[in-house]
Backbone as CSV, one residue per row, in Angstrom:
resi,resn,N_x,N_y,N_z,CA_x,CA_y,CA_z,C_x,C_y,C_z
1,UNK,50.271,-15.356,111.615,48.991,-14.865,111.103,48.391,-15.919,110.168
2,UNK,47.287,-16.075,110.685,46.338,-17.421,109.541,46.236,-16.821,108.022
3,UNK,46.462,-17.063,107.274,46.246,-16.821,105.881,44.645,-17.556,105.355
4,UNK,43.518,-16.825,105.004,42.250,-17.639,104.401,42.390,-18.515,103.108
5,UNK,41.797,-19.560,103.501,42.495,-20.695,102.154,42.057,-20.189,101.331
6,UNK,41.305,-19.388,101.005,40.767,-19.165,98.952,41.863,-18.029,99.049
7,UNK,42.592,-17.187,99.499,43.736,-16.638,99.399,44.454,-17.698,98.717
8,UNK,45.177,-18.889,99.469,46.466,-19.756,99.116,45.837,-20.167,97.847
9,UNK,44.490,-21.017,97.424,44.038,-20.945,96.106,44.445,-20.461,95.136
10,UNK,44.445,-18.586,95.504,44.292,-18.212,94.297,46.171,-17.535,94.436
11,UNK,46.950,-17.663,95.221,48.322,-17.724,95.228,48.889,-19.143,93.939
12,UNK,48.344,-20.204,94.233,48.947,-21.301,93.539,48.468,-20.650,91.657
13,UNK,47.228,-20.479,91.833,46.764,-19.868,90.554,47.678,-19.091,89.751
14,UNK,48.657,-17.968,90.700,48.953,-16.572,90.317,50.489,-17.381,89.816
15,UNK,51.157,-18.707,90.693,52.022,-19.126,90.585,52.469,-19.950,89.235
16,UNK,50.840,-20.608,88.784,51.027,-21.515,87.864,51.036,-20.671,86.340
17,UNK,49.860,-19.673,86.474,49.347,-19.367,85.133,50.138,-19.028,84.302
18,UNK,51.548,-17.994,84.968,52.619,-17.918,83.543,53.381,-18.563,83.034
19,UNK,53.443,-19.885,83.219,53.861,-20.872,82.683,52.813,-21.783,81.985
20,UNK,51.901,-21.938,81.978,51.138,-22.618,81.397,50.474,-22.093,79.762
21,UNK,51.073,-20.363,79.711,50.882,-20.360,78.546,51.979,-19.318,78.111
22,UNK,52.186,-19.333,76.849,53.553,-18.870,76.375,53.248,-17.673,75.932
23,UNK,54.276,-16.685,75.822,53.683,-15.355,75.733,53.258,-15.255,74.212
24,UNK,53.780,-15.733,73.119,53.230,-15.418,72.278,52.400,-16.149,72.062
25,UNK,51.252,-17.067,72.573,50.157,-17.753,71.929,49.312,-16.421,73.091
26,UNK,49.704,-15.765,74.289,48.584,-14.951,75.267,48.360,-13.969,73.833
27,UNK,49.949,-13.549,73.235,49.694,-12.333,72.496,48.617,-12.401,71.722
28,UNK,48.870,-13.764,70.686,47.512,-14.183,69.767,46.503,-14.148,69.907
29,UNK,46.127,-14.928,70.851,44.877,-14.819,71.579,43.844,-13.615,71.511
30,UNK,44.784,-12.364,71.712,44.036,-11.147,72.464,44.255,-10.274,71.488
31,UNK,45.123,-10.814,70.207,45.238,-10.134,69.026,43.995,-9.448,68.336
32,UNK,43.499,-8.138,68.212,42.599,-7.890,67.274,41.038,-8.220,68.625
33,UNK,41.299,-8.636,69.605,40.127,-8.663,69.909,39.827,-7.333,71.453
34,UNK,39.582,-5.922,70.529,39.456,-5.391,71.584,38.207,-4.847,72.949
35,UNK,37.623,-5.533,72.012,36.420,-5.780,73.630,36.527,-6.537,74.281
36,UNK,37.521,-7.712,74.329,37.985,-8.337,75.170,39.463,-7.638,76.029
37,UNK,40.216,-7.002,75.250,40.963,-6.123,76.212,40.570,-5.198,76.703
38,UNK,39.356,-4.298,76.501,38.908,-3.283,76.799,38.472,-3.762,78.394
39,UNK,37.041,-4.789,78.195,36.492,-4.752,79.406,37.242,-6.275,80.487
40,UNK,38.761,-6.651,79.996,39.183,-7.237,81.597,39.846,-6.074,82.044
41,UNK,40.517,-5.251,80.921,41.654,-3.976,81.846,40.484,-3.257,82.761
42,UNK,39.435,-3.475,82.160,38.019,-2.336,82.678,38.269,-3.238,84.241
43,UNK,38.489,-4.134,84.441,37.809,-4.988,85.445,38.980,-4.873,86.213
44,UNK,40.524,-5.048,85.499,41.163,-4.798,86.942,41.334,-3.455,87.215
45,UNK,40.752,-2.390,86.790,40.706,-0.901,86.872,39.991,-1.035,88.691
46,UNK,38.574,-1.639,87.611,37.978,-1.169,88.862,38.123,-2.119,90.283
47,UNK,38.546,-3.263,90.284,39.046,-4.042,91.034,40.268,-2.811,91.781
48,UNK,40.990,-2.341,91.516,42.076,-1.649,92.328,41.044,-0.211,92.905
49,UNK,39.686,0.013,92.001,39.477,0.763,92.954,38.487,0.481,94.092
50,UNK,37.986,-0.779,93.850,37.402,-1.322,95.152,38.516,-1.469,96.404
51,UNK,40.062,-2.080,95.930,40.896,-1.716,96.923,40.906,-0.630,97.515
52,UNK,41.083,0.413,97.210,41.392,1.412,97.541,40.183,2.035,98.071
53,UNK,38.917,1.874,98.399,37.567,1.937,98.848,38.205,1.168,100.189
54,UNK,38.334,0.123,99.838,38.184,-0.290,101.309,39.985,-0.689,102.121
55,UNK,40.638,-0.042,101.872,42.169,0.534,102.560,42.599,1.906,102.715
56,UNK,42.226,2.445,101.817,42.187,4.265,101.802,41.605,4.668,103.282
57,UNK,42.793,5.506,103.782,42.241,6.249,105.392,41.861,4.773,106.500
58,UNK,42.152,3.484,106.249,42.074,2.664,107.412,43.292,2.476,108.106
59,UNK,42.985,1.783,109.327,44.498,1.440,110.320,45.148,-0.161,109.657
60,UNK,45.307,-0.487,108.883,45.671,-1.750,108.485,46.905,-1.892,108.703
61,UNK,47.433,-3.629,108.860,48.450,-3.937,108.942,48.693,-4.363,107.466
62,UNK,49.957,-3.989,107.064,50.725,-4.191,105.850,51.817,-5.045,105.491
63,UNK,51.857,-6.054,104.527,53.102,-6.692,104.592,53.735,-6.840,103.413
64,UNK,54.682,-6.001,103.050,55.379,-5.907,101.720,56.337,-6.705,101.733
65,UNK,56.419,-7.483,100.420,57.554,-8.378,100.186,57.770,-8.447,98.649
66,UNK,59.264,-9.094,98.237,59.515,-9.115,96.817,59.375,-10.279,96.330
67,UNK,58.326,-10.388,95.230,58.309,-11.638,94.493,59.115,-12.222,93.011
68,UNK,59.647,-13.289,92.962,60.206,-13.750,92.284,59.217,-14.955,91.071
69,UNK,59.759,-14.813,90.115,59.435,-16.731,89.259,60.363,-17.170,89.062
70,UNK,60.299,-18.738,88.715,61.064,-19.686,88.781,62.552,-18.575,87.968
71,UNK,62.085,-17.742,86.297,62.861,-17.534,85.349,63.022,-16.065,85.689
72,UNK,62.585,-15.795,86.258,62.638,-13.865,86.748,62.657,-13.540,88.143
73,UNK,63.659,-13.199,88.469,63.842,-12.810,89.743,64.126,-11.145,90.209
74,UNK,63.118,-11.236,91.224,62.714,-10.235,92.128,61.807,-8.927,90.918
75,UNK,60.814,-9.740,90.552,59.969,-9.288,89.579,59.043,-8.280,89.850
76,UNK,58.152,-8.652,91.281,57.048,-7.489,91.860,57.430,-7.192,92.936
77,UNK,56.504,-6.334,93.774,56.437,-5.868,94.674,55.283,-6.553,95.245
78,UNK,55.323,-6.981,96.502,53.839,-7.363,96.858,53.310,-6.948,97.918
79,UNK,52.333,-5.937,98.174,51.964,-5.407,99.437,50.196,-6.291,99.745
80,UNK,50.661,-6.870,100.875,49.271,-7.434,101.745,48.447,-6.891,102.615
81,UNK,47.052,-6.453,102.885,46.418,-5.297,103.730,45.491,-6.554,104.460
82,UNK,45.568,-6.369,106.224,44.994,-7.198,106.440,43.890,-5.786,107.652
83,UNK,42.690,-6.454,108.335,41.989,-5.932,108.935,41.902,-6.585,110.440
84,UNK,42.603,-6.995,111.400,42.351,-7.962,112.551,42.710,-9.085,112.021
85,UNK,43.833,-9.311,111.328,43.616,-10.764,111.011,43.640,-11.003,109.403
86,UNK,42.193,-10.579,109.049,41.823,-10.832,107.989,42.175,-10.253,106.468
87,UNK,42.458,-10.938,105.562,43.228,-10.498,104.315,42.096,-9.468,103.822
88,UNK,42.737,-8.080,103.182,41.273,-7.920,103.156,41.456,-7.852,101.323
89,UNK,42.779,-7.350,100.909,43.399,-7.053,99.661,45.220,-7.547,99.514
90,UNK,45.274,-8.179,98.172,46.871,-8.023,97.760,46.760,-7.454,96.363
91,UNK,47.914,-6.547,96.704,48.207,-6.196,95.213,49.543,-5.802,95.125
92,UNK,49.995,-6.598,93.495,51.479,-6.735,93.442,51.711,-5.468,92.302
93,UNK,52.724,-5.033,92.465,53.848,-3.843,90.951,54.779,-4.639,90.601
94,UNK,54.845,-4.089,89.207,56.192,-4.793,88.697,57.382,-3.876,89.418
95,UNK,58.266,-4.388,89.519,59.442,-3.911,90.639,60.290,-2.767,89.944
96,UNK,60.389,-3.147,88.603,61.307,-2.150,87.675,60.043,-1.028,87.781
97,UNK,59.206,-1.209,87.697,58.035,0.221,87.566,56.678,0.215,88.631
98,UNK,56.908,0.184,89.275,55.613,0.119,90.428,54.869,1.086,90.057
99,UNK,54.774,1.532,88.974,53.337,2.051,88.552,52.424,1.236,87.837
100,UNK,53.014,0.337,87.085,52.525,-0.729,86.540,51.881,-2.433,87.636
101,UNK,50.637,-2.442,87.387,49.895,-3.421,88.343,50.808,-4.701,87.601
102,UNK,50.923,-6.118,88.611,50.455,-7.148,87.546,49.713,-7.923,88.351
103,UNK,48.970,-7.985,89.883,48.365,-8.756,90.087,47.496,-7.994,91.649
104,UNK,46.271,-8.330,91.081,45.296,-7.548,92.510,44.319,-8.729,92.792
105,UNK,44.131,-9.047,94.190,43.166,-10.102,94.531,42.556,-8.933,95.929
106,UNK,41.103,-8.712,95.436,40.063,-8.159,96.652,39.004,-8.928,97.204
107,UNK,39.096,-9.020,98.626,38.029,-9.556,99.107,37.275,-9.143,100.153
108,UNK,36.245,-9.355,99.736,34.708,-8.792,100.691,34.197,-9.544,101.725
109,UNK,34.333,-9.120,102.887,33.754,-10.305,103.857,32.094,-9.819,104.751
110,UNK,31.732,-10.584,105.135,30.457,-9.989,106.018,30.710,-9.631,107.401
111,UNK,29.478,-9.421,108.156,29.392,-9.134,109.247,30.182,-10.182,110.266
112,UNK,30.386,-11.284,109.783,30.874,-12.448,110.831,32.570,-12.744,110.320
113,UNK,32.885,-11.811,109.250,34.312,-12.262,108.983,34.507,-12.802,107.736
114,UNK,33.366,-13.755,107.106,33.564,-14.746,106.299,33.656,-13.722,104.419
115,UNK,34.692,-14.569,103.610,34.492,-13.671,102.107,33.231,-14.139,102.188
116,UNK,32.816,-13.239,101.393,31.634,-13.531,100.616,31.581,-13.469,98.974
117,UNK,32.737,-12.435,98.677,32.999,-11.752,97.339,34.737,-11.793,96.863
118,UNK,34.991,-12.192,95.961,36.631,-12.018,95.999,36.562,-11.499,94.723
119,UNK,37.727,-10.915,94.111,38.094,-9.949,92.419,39.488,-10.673,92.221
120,UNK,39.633,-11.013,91.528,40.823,-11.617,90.942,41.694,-11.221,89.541
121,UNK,42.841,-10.106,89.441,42.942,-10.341,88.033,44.405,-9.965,87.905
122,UNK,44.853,-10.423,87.123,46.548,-11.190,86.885,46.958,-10.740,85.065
123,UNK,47.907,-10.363,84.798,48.501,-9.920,83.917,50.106,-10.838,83.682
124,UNK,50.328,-10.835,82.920,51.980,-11.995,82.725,52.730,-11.073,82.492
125,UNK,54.018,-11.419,83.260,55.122,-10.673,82.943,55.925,-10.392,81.809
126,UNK,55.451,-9.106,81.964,56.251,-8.334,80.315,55.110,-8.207,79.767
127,UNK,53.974,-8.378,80.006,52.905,-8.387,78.941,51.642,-7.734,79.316
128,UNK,51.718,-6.300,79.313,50.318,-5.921,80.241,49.142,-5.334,78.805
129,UNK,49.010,-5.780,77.779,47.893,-5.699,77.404,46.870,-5.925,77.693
130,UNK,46.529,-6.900,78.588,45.217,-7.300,79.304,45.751,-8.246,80.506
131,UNK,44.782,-8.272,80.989,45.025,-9.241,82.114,44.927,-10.638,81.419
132,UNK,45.942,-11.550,81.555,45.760,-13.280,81.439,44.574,-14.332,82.037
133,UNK,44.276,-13.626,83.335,43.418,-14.431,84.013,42.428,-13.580,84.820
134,UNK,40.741,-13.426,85.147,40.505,-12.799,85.539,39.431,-13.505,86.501
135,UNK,38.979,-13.338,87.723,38.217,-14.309,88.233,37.349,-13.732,89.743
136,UNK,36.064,-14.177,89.511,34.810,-12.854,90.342,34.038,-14.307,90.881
137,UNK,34.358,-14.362,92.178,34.077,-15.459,93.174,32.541,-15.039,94.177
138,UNK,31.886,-16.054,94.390,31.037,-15.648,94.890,30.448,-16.663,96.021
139,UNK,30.951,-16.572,96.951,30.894,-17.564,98.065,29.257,-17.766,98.926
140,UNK,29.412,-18.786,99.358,28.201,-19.585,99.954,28.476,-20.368,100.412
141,UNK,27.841,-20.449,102.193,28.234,-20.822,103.246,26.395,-21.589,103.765
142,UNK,26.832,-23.134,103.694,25.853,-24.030,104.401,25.982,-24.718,105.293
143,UNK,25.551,-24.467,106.995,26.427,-25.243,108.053,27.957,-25.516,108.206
144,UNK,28.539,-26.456,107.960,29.683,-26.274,107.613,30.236,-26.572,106.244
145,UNK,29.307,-26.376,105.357,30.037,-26.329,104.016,30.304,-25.110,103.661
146,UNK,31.618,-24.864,102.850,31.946,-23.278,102.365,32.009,-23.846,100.527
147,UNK,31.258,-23.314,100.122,31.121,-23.684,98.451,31.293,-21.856,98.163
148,UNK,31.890,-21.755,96.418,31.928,-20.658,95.786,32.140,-21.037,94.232
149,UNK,31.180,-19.891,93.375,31.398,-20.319,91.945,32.002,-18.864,91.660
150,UNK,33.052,-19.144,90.239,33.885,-18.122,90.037,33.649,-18.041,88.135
151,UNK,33.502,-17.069,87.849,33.869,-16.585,86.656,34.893,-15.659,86.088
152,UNK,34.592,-15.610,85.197,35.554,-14.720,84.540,35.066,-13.360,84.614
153,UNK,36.145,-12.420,83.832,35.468,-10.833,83.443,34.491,-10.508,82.601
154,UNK,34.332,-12.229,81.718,33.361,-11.436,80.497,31.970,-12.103,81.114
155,UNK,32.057,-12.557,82.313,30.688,-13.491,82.889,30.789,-14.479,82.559
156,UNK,32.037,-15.533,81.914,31.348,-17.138,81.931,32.088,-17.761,83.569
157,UNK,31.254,-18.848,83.468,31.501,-19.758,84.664,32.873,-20.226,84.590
158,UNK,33.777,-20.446,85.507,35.252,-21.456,85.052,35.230,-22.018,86.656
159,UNK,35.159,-21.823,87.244,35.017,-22.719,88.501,34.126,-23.042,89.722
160,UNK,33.889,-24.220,90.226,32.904,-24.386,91.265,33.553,-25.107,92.104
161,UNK,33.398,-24.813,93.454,34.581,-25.373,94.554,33.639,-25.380,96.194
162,UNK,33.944,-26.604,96.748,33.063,-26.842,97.809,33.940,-27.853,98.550
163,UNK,33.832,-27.133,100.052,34.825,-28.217,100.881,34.169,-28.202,102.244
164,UNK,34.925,-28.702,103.159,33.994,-28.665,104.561,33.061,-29.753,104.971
165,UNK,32.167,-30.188,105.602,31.883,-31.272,106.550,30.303,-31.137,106.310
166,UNK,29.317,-32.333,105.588,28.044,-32.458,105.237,27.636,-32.617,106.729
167,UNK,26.385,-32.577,106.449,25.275,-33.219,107.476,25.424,-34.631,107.888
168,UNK,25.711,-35.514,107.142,26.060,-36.647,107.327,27.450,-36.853,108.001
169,UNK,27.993,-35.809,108.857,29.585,-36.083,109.216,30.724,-36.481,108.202
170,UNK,30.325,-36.825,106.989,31.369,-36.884,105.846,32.421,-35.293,105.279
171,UNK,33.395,-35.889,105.405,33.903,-34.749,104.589,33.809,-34.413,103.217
172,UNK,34.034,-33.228,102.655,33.242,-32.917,101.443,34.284,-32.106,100.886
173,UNK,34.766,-32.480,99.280,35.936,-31.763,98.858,35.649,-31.863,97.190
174,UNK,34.988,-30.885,96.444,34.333,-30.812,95.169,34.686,-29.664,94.556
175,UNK,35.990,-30.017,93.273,36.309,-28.749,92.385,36.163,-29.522,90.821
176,UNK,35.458,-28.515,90.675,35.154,-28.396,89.285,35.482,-27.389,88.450
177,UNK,36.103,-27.726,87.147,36.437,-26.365,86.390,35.918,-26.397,85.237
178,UNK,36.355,-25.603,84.085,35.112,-25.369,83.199,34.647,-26.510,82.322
179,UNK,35.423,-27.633,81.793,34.790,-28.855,81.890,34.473,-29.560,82.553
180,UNK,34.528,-29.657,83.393,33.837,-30.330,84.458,32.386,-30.253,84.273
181,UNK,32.435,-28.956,84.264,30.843,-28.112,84.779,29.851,-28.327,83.060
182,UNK,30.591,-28.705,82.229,29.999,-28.790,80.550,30.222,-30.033,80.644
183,UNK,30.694,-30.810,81.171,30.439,-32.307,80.776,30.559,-33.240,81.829
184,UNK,29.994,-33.121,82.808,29.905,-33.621,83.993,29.663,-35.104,83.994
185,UNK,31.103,-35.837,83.790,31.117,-37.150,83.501,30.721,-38.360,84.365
186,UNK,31.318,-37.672,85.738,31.346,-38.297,86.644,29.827,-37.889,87.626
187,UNK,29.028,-37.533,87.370,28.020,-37.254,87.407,27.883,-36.010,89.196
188,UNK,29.211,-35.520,89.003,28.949,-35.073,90.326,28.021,-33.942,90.692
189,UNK,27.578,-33.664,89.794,26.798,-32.027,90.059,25.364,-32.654,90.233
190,UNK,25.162,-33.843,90.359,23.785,-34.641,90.583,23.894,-35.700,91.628
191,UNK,25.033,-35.272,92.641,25.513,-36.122,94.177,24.767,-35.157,95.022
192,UNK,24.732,-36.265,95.726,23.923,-35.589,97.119,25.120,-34.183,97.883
193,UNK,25.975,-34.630,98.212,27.325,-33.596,98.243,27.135,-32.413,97.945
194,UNK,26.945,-32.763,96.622,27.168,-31.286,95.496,25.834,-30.828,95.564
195,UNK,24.811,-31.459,95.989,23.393,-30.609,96.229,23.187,-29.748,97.483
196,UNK,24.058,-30.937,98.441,24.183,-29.763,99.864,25.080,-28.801,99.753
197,UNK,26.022,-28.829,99.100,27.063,-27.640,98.904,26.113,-26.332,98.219
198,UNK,25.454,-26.801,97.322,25.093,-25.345,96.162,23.578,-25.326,96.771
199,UNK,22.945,-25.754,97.882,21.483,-25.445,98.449,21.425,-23.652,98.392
200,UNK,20.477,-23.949,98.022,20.155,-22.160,98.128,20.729,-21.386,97.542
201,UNK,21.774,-21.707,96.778,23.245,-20.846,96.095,22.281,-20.381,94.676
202,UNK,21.458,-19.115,94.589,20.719,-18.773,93.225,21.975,-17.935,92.527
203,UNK,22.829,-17.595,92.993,24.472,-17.141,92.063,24.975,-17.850,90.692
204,UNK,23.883,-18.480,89.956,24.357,-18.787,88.476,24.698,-17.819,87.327
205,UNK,24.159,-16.890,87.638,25.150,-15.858,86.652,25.907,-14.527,87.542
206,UNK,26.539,-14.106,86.844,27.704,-12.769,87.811,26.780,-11.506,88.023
207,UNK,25.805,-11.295,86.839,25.062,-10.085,87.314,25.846,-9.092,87.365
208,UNK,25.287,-8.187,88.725,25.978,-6.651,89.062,27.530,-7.011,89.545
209,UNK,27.939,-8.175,89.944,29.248,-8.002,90.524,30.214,-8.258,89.227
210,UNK,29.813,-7.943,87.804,31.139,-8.145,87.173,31.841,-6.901,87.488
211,UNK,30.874,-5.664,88.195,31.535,-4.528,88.713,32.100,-5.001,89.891
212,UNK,33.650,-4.991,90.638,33.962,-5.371,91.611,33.250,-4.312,92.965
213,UNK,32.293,-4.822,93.427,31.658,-4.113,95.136,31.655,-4.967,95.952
């Protein structure tokens, strides 16, 4: 079964992030600030219930498996819902309590197959005060370029990503993350590339989809 690459993306994402920050600087972080825990838990709330909108009462194929980290083993549960093929939702439980989420990725595709919309949001193990990482993708498709900009839960920008084959027969492979996009050194967001990738793309702010639909 083909797996869609902004799936494997956001797999490496889910792989790296609890190591990259230590649990007690996440704790700090989110210490005392509760409108920031309020509205990402808000977001993977409703993120699981856009899952469940679109898997509830369907014929899907399912693929449950147990996930491990490098330092914790056999940590979640991970069930995959696909539609013909296509991923449509994953969402993982912690294994000791599968009532407890720690990771849901939803995605929205159109009439032809393609995402258009993905929900992203991730919690660290042992630590479900808020989600760690939260991320609301919004894809755009030009000939054969597939470009998408992603934010966070509270609406800022953190990534812009464009791959696939220009007009000019060149291949085209452009990620940018949140510096990138604030200090655009290398001047790429003013390449011809990066103009055919984001043509027509008016998706600069999150708008109505910080609600996951």
């Amino acid at each position: 079964m083909t797996v869609h690459p902004v799936f494997l993306k956001y797999i490496a994402l889910i792989l790296i992030f609890p190591f990259m920050f230590s649990l007690a600087s996440a704790t700090e972080a989110m210490k005392g600030d509760n409108k920031h825990v309020r509205v990402w838990n808000k977001f993977a709330d409703d993120s699981l219930k856009l899952h469940k909108k679109l898997t509830d009462g369907k014929k899907l194929d399912v693929e449950t498996s147990i996930g491990s980290y490098a330092n914790v083993k056999d940590f979640y549960i991970e069930h995959r819902y696909f539609d013909n093929g296509r991923l449509i939702s994953q969402v993982q439980w912690e294994k000791d309590d599968p009532s407890i989420l720690h990771t849901i990725e939803v995605f929205v595709h159109d009439k032809q197959g393609r995402v258009i919309r993905d929900f992203m949001a991730a919690y660290l193990p042992f630590y479900h005060n808020a989600p760690t990482q939260t991320l609301i993708s919004i894809h755009h498709y030009n000939n054969e370029l597939h470009a998408f900009r992603s934010f966070d839960a509270s609406g800022d920008i953190v990534l812009e990503r464009c791959t696939g084959k220009g007009n000019n027969g060149q291949s085209v492979n452009i990620l940018l993350d949140e510096d990138d996009l604030f200090n655009d050194d290398d001047n790429i967001m003013t390449s011809a590339d990066y103009k055919e990738c984001f043509a027509g793309f008016k998706q600069d702010r999150l708008g109505k989809y910080i609600v996951p639909q």
